[in-house]
Biotite code that builds the C-alpha atoms (Angstrom):
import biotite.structure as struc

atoms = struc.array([
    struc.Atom([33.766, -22.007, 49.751], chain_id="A", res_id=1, res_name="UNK", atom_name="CA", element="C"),
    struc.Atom([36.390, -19.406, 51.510], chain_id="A", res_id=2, res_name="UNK", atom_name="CA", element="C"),
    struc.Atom([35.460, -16.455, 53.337], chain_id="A", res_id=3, res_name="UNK", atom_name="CA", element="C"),
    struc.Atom([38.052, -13.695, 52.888], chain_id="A", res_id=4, res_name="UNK", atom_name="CA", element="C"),
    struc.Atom([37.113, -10.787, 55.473], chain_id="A", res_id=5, res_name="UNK", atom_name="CA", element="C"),
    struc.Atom([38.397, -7.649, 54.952], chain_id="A", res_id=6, res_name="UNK", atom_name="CA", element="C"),
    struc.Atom([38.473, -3.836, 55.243], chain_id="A", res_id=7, res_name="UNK", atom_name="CA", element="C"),
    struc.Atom([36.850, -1.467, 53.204], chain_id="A", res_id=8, res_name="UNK", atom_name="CA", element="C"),
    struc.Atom([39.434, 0.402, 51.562], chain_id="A", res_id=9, res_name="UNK", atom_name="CA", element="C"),
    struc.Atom([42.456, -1.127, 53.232], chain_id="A", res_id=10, res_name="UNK", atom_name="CA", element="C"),
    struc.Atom([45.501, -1.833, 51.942], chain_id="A", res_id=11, res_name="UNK", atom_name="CA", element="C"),
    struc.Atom([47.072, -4.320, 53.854], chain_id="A", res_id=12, res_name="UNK", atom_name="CA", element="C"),
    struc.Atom([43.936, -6.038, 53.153], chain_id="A", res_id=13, res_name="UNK", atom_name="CA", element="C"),
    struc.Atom([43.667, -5.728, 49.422], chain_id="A", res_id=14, res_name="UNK", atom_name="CA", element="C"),
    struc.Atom([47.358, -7.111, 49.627], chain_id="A", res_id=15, res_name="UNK", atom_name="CA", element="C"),
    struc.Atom([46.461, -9.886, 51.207], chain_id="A", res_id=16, res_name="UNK", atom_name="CA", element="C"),
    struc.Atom([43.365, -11.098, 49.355], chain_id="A", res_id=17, res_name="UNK", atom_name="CA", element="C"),
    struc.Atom([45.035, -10.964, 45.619], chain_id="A", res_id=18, res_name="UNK", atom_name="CA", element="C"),
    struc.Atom([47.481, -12.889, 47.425], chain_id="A", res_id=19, res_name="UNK", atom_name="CA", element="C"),
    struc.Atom([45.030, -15.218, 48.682], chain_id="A", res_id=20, res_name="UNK", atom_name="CA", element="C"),
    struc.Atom([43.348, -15.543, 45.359], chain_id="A", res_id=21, res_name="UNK", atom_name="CA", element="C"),
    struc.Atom([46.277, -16.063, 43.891], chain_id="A", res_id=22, res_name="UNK", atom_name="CA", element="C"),
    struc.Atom([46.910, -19.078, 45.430], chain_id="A", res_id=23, res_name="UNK", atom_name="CA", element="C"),
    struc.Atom([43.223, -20.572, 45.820], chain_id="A", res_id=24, res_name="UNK", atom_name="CA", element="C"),
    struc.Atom([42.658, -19.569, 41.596], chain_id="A", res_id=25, res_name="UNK", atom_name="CA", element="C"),
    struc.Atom([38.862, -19.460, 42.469], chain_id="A", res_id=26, res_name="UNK", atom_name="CA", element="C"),
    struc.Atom([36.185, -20.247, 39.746], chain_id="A", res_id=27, res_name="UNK", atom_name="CA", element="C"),
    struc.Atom([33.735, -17.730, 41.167], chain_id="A", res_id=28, res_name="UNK", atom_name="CA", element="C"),
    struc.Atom([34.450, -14.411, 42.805], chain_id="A", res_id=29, res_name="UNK", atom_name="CA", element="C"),
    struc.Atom([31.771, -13.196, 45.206], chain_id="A", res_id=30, res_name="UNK", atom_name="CA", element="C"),
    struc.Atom([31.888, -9.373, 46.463], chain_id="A", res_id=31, res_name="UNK", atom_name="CA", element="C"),
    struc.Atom([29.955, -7.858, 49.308], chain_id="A", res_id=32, res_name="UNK", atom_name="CA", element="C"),
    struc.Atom([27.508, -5.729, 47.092], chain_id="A", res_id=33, res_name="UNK", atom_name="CA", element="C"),
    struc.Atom([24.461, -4.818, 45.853], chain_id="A", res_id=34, res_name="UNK", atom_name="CA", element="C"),
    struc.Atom([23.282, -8.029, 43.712], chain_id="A", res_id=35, res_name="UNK", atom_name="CA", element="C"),
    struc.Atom([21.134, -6.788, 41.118], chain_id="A", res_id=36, res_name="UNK", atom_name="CA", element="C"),
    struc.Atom([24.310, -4.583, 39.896], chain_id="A", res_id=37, res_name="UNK", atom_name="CA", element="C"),
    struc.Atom([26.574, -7.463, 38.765], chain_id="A", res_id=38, res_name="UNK", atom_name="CA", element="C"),
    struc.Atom([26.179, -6.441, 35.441], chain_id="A", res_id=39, res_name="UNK", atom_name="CA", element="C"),
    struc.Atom([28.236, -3.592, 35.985], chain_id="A", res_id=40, res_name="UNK", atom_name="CA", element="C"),
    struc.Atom([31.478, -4.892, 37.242], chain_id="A", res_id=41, res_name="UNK", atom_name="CA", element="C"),
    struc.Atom([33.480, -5.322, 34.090], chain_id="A", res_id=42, res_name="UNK", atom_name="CA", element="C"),
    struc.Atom([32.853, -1.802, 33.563], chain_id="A", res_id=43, res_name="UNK", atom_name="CA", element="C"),
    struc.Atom([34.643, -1.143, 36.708], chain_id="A", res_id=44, res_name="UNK", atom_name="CA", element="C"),
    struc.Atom([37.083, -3.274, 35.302], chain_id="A", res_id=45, res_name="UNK", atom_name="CA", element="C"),
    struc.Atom([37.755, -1.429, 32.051], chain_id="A", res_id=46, res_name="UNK", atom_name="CA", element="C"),
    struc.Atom([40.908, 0.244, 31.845], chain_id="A", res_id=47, res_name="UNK", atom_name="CA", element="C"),
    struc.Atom([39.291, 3.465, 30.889], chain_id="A", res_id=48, res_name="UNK", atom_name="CA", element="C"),
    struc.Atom([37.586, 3.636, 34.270], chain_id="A", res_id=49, res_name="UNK", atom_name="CA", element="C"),
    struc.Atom([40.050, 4.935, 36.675], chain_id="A", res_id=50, res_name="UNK", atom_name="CA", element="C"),
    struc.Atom([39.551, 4.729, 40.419], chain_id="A", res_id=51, res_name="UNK", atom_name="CA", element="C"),
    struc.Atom([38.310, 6.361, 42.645], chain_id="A", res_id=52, res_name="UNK", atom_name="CA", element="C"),
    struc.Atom([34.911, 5.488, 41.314], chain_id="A", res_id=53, res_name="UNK", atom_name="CA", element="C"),
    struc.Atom([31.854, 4.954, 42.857], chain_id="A", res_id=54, res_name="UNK", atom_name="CA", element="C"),
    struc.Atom([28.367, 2.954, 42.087], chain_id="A", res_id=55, res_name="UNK", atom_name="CA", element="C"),
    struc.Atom([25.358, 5.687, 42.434], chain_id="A", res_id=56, res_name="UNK", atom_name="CA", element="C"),
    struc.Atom([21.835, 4.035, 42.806], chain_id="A", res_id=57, res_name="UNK", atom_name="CA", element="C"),
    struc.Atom([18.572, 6.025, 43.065], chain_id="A", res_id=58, res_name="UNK", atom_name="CA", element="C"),
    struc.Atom([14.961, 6.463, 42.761], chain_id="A", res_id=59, res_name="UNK", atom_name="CA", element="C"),
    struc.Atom([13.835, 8.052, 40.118], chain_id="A", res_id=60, res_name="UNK", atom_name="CA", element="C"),
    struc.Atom([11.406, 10.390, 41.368], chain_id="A", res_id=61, res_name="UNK", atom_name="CA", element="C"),
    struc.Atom([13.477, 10.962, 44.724], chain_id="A", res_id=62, res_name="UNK", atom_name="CA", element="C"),
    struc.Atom([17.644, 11.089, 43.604], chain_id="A", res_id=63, res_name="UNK", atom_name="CA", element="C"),
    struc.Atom([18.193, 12.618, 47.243], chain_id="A", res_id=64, res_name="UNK", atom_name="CA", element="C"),
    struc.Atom([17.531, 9.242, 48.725], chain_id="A", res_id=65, res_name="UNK", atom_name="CA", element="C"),
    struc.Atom([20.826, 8.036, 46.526], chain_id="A", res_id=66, res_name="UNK", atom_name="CA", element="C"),
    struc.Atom([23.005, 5.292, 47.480], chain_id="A", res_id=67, res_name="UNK", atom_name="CA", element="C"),
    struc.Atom([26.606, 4.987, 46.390], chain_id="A", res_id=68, res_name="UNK", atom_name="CA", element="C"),
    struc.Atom([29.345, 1.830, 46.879], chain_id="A", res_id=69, res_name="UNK", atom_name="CA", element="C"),
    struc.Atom([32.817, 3.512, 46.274], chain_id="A", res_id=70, res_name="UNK", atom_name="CA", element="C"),
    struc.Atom([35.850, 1.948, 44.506], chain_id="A", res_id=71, res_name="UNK", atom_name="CA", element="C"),
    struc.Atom([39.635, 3.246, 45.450], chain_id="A", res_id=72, res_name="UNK", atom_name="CA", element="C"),
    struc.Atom([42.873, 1.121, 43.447], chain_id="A", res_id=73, res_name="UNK", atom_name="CA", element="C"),
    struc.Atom([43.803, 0.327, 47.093], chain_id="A", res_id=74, res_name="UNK", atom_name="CA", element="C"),
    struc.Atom([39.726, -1.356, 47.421], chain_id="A", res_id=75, res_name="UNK", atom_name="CA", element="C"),
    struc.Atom([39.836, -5.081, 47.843], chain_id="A", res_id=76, res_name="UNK", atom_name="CA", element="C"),
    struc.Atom([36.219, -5.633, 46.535], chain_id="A", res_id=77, res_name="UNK", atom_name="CA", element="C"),
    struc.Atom([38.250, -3.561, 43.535], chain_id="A", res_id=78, res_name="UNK", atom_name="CA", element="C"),
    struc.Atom([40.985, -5.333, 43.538], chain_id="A", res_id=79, res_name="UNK", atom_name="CA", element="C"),
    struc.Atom([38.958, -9.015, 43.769], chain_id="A", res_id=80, res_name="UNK", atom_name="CA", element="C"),
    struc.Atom([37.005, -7.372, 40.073], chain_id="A", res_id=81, res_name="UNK", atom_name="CA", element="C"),
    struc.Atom([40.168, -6.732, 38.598], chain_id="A", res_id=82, res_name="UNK", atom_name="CA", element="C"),
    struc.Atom([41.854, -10.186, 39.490], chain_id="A", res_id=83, res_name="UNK", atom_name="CA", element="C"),
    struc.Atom([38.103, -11.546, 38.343], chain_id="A", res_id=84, res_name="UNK", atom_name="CA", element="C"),
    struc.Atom([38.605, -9.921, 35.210], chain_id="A", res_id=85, res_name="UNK", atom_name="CA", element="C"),
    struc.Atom([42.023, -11.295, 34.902], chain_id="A", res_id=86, res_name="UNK", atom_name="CA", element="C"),
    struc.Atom([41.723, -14.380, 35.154], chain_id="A", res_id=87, res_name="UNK", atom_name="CA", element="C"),
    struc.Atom([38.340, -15.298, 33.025], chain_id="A", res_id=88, res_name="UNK", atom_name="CA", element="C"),
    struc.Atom([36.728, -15.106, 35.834], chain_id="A", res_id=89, res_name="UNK", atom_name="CA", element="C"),
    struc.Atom([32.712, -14.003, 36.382], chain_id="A", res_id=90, res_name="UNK", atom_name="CA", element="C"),
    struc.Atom([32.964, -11.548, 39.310], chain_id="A", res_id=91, res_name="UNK", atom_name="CA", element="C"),
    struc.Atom([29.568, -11.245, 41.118], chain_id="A", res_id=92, res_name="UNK", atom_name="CA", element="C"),
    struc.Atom([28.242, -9.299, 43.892], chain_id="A", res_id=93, res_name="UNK", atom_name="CA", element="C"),
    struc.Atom([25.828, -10.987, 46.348], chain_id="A", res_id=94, res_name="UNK", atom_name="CA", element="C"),
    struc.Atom([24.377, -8.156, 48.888], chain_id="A", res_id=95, res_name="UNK", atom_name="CA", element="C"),
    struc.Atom([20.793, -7.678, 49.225], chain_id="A", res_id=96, res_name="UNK", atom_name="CA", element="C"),
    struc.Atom([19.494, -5.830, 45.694], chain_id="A", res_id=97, res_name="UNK", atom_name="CA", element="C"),
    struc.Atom([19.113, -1.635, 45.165], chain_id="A", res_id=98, res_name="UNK", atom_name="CA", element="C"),
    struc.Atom([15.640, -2.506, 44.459], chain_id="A", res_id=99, res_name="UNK", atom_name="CA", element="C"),
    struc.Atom([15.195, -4.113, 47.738], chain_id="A", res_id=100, res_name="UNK", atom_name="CA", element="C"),
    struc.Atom([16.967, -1.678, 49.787], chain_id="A", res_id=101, res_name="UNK", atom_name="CA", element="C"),
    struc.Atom([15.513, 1.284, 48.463], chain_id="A", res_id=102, res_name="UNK", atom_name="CA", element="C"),
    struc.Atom([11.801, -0.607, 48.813], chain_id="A", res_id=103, res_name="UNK", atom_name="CA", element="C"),
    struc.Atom([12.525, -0.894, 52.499], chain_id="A", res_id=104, res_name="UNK", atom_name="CA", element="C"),
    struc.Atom([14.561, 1.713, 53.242], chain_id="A", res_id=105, res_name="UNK", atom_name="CA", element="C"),
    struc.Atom([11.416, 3.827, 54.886], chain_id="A", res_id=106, res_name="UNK", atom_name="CA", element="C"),
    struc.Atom([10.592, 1.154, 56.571], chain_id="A", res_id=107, res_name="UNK", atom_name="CA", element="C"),
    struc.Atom([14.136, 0.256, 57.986], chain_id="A", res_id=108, res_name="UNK", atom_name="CA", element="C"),
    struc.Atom([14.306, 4.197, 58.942], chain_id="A", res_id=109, res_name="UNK", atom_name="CA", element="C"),
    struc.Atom([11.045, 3.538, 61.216], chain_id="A", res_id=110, res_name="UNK", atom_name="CA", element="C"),
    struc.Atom([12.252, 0.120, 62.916], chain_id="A", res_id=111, res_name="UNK", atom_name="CA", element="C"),
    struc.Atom([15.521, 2.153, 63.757], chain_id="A", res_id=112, res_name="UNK", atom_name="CA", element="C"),
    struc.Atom([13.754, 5.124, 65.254], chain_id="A", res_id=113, res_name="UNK", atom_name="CA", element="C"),
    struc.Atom([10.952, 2.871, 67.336], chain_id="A", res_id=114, res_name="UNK", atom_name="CA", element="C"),
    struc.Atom([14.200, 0.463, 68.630], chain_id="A", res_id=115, res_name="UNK", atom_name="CA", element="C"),
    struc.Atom([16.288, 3.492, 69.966], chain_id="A", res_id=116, res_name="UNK", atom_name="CA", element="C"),
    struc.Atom([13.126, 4.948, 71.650], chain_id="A", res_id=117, res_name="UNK", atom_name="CA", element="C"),
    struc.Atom([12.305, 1.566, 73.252], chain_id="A", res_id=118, res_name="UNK", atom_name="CA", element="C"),
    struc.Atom([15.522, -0.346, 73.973], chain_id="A", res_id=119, res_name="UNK", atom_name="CA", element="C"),
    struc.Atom([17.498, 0.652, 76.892], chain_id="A", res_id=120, res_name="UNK", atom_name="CA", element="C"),
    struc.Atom([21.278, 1.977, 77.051], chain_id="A", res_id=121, res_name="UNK", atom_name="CA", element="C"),
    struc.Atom([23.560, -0.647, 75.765], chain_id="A", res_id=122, res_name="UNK", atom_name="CA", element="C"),
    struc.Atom([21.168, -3.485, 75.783], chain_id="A", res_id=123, res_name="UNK", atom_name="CA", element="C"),
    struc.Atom([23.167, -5.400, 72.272], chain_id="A", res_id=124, res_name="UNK", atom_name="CA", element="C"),
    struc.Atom([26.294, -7.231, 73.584], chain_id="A", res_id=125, res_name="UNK", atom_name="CA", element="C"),
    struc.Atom([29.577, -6.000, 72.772], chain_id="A", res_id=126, res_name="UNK", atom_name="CA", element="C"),
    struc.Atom([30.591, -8.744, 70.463], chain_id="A", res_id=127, res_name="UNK", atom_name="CA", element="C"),
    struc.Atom([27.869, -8.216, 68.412], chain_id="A", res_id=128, res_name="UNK", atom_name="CA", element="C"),
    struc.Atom([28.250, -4.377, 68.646], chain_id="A", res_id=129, res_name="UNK", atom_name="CA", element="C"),
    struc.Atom([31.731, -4.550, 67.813], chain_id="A", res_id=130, res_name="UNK", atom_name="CA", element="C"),
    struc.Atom([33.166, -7.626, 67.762], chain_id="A", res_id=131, res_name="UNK", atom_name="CA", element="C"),
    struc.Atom([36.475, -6.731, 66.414], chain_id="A", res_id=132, res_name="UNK", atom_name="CA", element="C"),
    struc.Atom([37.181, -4.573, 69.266], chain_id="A", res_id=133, res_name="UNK", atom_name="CA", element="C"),
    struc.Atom([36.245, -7.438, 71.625], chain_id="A", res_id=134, res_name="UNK", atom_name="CA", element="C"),
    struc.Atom([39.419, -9.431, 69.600], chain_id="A", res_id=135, res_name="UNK", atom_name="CA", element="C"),
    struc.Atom([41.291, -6.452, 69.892], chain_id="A", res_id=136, res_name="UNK", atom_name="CA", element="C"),
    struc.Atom([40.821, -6.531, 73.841], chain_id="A", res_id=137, res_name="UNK", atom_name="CA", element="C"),
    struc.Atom([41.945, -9.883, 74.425], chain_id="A", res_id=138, res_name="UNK", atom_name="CA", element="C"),
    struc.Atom([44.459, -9.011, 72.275], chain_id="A", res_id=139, res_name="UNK", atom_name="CA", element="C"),
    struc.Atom([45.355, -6.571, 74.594], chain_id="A", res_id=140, res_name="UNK", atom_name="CA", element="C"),
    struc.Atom([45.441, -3.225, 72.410], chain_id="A", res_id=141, res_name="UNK", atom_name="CA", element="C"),
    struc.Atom([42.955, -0.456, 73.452], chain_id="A", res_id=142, res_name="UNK", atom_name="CA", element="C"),
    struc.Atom([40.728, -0.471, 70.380], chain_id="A", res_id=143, res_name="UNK", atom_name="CA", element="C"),
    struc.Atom([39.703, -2.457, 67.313], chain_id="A", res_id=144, res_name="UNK", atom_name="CA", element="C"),
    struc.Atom([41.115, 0.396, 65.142], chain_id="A", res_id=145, res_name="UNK", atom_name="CA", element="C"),
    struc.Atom([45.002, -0.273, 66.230], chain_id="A", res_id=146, res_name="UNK", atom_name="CA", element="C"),
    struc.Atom([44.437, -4.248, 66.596], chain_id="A", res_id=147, res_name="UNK", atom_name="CA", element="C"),
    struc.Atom([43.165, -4.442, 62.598], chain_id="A", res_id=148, res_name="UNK", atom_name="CA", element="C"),
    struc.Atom([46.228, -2.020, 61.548], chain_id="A", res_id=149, res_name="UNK", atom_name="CA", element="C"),
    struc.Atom([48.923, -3.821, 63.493], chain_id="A", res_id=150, res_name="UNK", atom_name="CA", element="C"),
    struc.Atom([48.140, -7.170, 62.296], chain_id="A", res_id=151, res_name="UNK", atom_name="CA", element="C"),
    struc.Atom([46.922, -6.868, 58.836], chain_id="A", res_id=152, res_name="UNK", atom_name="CA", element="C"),
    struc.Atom([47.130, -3.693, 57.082], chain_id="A", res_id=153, res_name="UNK", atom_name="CA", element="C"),
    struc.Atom([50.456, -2.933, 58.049], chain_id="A", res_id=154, res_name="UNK", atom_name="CA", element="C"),
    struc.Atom([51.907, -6.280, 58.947], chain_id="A", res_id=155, res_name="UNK", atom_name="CA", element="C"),
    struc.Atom([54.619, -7.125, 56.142], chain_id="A", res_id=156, res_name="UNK", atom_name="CA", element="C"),
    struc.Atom([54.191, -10.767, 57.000], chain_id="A", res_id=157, res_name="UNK", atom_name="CA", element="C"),
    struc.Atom([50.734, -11.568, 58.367], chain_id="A", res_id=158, res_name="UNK", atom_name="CA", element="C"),
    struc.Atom([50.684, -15.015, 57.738], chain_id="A", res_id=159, res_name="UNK", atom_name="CA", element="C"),
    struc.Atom([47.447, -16.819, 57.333], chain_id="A", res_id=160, res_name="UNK", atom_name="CA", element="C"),
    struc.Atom([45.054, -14.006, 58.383], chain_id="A", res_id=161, res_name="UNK", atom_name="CA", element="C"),
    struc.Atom([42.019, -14.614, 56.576], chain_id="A", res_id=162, res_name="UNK", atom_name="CA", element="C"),
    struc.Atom([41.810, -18.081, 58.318], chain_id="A", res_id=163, res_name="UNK", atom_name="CA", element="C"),
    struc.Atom([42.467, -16.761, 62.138], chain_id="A", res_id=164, res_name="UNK", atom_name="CA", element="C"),
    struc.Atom([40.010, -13.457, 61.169], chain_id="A", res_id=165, res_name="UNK", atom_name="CA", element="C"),
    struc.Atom([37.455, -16.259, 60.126], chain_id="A", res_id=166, res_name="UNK", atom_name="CA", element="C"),
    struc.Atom([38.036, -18.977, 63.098], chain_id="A", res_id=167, res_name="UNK", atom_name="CA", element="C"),
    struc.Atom([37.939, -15.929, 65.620], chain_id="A", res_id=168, res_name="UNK", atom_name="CA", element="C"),
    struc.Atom([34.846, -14.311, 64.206], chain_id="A", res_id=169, res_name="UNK", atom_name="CA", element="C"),
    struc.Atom([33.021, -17.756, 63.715], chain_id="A", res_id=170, res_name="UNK", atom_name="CA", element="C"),
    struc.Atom([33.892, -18.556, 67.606], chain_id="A", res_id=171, res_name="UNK", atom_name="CA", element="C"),
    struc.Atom([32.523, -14.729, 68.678], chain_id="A", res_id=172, res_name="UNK", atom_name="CA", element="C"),
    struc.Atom([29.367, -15.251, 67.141], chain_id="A", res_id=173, res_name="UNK", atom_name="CA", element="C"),
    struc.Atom([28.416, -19.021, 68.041], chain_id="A", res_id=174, res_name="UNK", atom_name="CA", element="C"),
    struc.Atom([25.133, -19.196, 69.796], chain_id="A", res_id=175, res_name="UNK", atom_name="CA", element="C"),
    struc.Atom([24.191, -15.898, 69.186], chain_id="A", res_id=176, res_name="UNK", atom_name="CA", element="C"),
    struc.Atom([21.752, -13.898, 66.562], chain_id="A", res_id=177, res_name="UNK", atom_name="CA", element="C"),
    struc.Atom([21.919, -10.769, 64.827], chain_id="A", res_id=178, res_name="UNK", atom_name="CA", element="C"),
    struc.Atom([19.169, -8.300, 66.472], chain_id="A", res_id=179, res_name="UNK", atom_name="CA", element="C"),
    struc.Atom([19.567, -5.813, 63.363], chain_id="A", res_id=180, res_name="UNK", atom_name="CA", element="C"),
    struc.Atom([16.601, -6.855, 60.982], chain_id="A", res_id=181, res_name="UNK", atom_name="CA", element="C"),
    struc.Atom([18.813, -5.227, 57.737], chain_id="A", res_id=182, res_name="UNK", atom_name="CA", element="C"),
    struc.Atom([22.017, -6.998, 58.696], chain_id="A", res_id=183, res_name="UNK", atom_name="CA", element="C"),
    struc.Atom([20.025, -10.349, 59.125], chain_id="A", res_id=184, res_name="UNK", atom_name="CA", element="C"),
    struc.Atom([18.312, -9.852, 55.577], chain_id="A", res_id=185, res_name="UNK", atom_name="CA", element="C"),
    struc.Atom([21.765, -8.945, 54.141], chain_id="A", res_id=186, res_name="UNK", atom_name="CA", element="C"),
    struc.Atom([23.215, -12.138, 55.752], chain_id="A", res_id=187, res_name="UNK", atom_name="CA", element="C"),
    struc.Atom([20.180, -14.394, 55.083], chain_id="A", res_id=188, res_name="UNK", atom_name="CA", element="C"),
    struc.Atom([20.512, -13.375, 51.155], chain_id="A", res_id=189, res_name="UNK", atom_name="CA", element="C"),
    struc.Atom([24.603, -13.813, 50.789], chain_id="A", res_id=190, res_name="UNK", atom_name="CA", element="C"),
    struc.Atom([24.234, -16.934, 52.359], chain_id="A", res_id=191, res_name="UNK", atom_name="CA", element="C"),
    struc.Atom([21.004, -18.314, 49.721], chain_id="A", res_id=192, res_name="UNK", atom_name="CA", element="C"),
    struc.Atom([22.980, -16.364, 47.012], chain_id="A", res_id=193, res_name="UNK", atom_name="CA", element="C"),
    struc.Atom([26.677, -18.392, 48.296], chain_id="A", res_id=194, res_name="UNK", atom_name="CA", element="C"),
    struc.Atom([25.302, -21.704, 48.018], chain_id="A", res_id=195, res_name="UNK", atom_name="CA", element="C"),
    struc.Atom([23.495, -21.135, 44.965], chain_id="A", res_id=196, res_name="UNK", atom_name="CA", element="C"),
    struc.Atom([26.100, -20.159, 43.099], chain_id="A", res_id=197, res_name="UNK", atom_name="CA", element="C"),
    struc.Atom([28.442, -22.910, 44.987], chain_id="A", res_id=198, res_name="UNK", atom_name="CA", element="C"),
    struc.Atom([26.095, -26.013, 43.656], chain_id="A", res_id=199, res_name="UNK", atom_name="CA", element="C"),
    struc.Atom([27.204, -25.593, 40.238], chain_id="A", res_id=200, res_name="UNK", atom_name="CA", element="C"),
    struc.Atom([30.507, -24.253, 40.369], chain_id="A", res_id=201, res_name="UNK", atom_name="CA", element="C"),
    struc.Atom([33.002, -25.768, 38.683], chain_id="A", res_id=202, res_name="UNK", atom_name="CA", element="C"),
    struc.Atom([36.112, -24.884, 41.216], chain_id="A", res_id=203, res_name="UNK", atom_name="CA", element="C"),
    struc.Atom([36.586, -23.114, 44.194], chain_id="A", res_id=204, res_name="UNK", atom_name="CA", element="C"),
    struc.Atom([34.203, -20.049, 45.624], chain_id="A", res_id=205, res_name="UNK", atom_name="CA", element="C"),
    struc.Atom([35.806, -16.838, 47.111], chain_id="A", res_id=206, res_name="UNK", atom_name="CA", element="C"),
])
């Protein structure tokens, strides 16, 4: 299995990862989103359906509580699809499911609202706050924003990036745990839906 972490719409990172897949030739592509749509990403695919596009997801008797996963050319996640696509190869996403997030959204909205009337000022560590601006630091640039743009959206020759993004963030986060109850279900799922999906594969997992 290789992690590829990237940006949302970035693209330096987009670059990088068809690069990436280029060389691994994966027999499974995995993509940060909502599971139970996986259906729909050949249609994203199609060469009819020109970016930018989104993915809209609702309830039917309440559309205002939409949710919507946009697509731009310069998208990895859009990018991985198309090289999917490509290659005869089954793209799937592996987020936590519409149908789950919409069931619990309410509830989410509550455990947010009781936390941030309870919990004092600052109480989550920086590295799990923002743990890219704690590499930026020690990097010595003033903020995450300018570290991230220096060395991999604009850097014409980043070298092996997805490796040192995944070694640093792996070393940040040893020994500690997620406090965010949705980011721990979204984790807990990818990682049950990454190793199911690994078991059987016949190649290489991205």
């Amino acid at each position: 299995v290789h992690h590829f972490g990237i940006r949302h719409h970035g693209p330096g990172s987009a670059r990088a990862l068809v690069e990436a897949l280029d060389a691994l030739r994966p027999a499974r592509v995995l993509i940060e989103g909502p599971g139970d749509c996986s259906d729909l990403l050949p249609l994203l695919a199609d060469p009819g359906m020109v970016p930018p596009v989104a993915l809209l997801a609702y309830p039917e008797d309440a559309p205002d509580e939409a949710g919507f996963w946009p697509f731009a050319t310069f998208s990895p996640e859009y990018q991985a699809v198309l090289w999917a696509m490509r290659n005869g190869v089954t793209p799937e996403f592996i987020d936590l499911p519409v149908s789950w997030r919409l069931r619990n959204r309410a509830q989410e909205a509550q455990e947010e609202e009781a936390e941030e009337a309870t919990a004092p000022p600052d109480e989550e560590p920086p590295l799990i706050r923002d743990p890219i601006g704690i590499l930026a630091k020690t990097a010595g640039y003033a903020d995450g924003e300018s570290w991230w743009r220096d060395v991999i959206e604009e850097n014409p020759d980043p070298g092996p990036i997805f490796a040192a993004v995944a070694d640093a963030m792996g070393a940040l986060r040893e020994g500690t745990a997620l406090r965010d109850s949705f980011e721990a279900a979204r984790e807990a799922h990818m990682r049950l839906a990454i190793a199911r999906i690994a078991k059987d594969a016949p190649g290489p997992v991205a």
